[in-house]
C-alpha positions, 0 to 999 in steps of 0.5 A: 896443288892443282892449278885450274881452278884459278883460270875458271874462277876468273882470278886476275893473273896477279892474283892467281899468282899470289895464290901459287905463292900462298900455297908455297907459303903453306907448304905445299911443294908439288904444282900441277898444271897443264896445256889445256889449263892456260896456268903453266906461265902463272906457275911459272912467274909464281916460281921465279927466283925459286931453288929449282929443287924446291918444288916438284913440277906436274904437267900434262900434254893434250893428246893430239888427234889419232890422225895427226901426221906426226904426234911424237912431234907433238908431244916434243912441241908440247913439252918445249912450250911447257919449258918456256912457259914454266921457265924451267930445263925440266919438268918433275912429271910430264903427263899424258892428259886424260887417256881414256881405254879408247885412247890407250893403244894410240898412246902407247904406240905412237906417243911414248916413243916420244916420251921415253926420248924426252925422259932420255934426254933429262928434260922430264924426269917421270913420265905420267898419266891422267885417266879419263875419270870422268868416263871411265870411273872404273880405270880401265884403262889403268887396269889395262896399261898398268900390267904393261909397266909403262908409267912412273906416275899415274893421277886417279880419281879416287874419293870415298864415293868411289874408292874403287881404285883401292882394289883395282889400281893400287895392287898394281902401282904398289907391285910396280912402285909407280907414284899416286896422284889423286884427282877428284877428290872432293868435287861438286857432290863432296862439297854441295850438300843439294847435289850429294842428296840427289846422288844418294837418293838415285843410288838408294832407289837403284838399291845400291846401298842400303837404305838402313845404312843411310839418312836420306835427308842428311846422307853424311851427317854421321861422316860429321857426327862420329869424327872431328870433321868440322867440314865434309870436304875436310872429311872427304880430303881426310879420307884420301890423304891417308889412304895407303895407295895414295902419294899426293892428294891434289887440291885446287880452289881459286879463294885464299881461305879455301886453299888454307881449308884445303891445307889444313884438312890435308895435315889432320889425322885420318877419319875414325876407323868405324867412320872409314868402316860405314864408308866402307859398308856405303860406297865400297862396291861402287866403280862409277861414280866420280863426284861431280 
């Protein structure tokens, strides 16, 4: 589960530490948090008193800027803080946050050094990255730095507008045995009905897809229609949980009821085959959208 939403939502500490612990009730065991999120302390309270062995602990470390005078001691620095935060001796999975291709060779050449000493000295057991979706929606530089065997753990933006990891990042995670993460998996399109409207109608005058494949007015009714969904978003976390390049599916919301929604949606069985098959005809081609 990813713990951002819990700051932007406006959650009293105590409350988004009860939140950490529901889903811990639920039976969700991998906790994602990072830096930049102002959450690494509320796990870390919400933790306490834990087996270590419990649960499985994600963080991630902002880059420092390209001219810092020494972002290996950065990196150390960061993961010191996240150690104290998170009151753990180490962490599951330590990820370098939001690598864009822009970013790739500072990464690789000045970062991981660092990386590789911490994972050495036992204080990070996996060492991680997150693309920058947002701007390279078509994981180029997952596509680039995959081929060079650098990471253990890599977190992708895949959802069923945009499945094109499926071909481009899973052939290489899979030959290398490198761990999925999978980001953006419901966002703003996939959970308000106005905006994946304005999508779909941009995507059908783009002649994208095709207009015989799809109702303008209702896009997704037959996503409800022909499978059990009750919800799209429990359709869309249905449709990433059993895809085969995908280990973990991370979910985050700051409201009780949407996090046993969320839970629950993730332990249903997978969509339809022909529902997967028109999703398939729908979005398969496409490598630029997130969701948002």
């Amino acid at each position: 589960m990813e713990f951002t939403t819990l700051v932007e939502t406006g959650l009293k500490v105590s409350d988004a530490i009860g939140m950490v612990k529901q889903a811990l009730d639920l039976g969700v065991n991998f906790l994602d948090t990072a830096q930049n999120y102002g959450t690494e302390a509320i796990v870390g309270k919400a933790i306490a008193g834990l087996p270590r062995e419990q649960v499985v602990i994600s963080t991630k470390k902002t880059l420092p800027p390209v001219d810092h005078a020494n972002p290996e001691l950065e990196v150390i620095k960061g993961l010191e803080q996240s150690l104290k935060l998170l009151d753990t001796d180490y962490i599951d999975v330590y990820h370098l946050h939001g690598v864009e291709p822009k970013d790739y060779e500072f990464a690789k050449n000045r970062l991981m050094p660092a990386m590789r000493r911490l994972k050495e000295q036992k204080k990070i057991r996996f060492i991680g990255v997150t693309e920058g979706f947002v701007t390279d929606a078509s994981h180029g530089m997952l596509q680039e730095s995959l081929k060079e065997n650098l990471w253990d753990v890599v977190m992708v933006g895949f959802n069923l507008l945009n499945p094109s990891a499926r071909k481009t990042v899973w052939p290489l995670t899979q030959k290398q045995g490198v761990g999925v993460l999978d980001m953006f998996a419901v966002r703003r399109a996939l959970s308000r009905p106005e905006r994946l409207k304005e999508i779909c109608s941009e995507l059908l005058q783009k002649g994208a897809i095709a207009e015989n494949l799809l109702n303008g007015n209702e896009p997704m009714e037959f996503l409800l229609r022909d499978s059990d969904a009750t919800s799209l978003p429990e359709a869309a976390y249905r449709f990433c949980r059993h895809e085969r390049g995908v280990d973990v599916v991370l979910t985050g919301t700051g409201n009780p009821t949407h996090l046993k929604e969320n839970v629950s949606a993730i332990l249903k069985p997978p969509l339809p085959k022909a529902t997967l098959d028109k999703l398939e005809k729908l979005f398969g081609g496409l490598d630029y959208l997130t969701g948002n």
